[in-house]
C-alpha positions, -999 to +999 in steps of 0.1 A: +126+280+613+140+287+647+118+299+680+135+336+675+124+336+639+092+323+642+081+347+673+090+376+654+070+369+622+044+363+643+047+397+663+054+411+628+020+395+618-001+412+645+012+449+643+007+446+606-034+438+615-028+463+643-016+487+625-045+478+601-072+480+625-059+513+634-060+533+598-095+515+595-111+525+624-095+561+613-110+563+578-139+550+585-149+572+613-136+595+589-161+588+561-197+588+589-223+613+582-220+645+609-248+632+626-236+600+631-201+615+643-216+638+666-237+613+678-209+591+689-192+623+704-217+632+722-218+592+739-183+593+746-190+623+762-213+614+784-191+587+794-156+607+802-174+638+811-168+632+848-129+624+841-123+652+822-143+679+845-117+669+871-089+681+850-101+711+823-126+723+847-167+720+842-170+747+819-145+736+795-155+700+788-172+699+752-178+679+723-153+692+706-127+685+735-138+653+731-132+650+694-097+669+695-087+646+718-102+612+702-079+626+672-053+628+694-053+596+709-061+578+672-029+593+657-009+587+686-016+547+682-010+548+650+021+570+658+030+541+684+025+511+656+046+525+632+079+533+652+075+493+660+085+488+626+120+501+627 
């Protein structure tokens, strides 16, 4: 097997488990109990609170900002991973 063969099964390799990684951390946040989900929301929260105040204004940042926009970002990975496949 040539270098050029071999690197690309191997980059093939880890955006399969990437891409893996990704739809499990997606279904199984998926699957929590509310209170566990809104417990996590409300940590992550805490901890981009200040970020986000800075652009959508005090007033505006909420837990459900913060879940809207974990969806976002969790679909837009995945979104990422799969157009590597082409």
């Amino acid at each position: 097997m040539d270098k050029t063969l071999k690197k690309r099964t191997i980059l093939g390799v880890i955006l399969l488990v990437s891409i893996f990684l990704t739809l499990n951390f997606i279904f199984s946040n998926s699957f929590e109990p509310t209170e566990e989900s809104l417990e996590k929301s409300n940590w992550v929260l805490e901890k981009v609170e200040p970020v986000l105040e800075k652009v959508v204004g005090e007033e505006n940042v909420t837990t459900k900002l913060v879940r809207k926009l974990a969806h976002f970002f969790e679909f837009f990975l995945l979104g990422i991973e799969l157009a590597q496949i082409v």
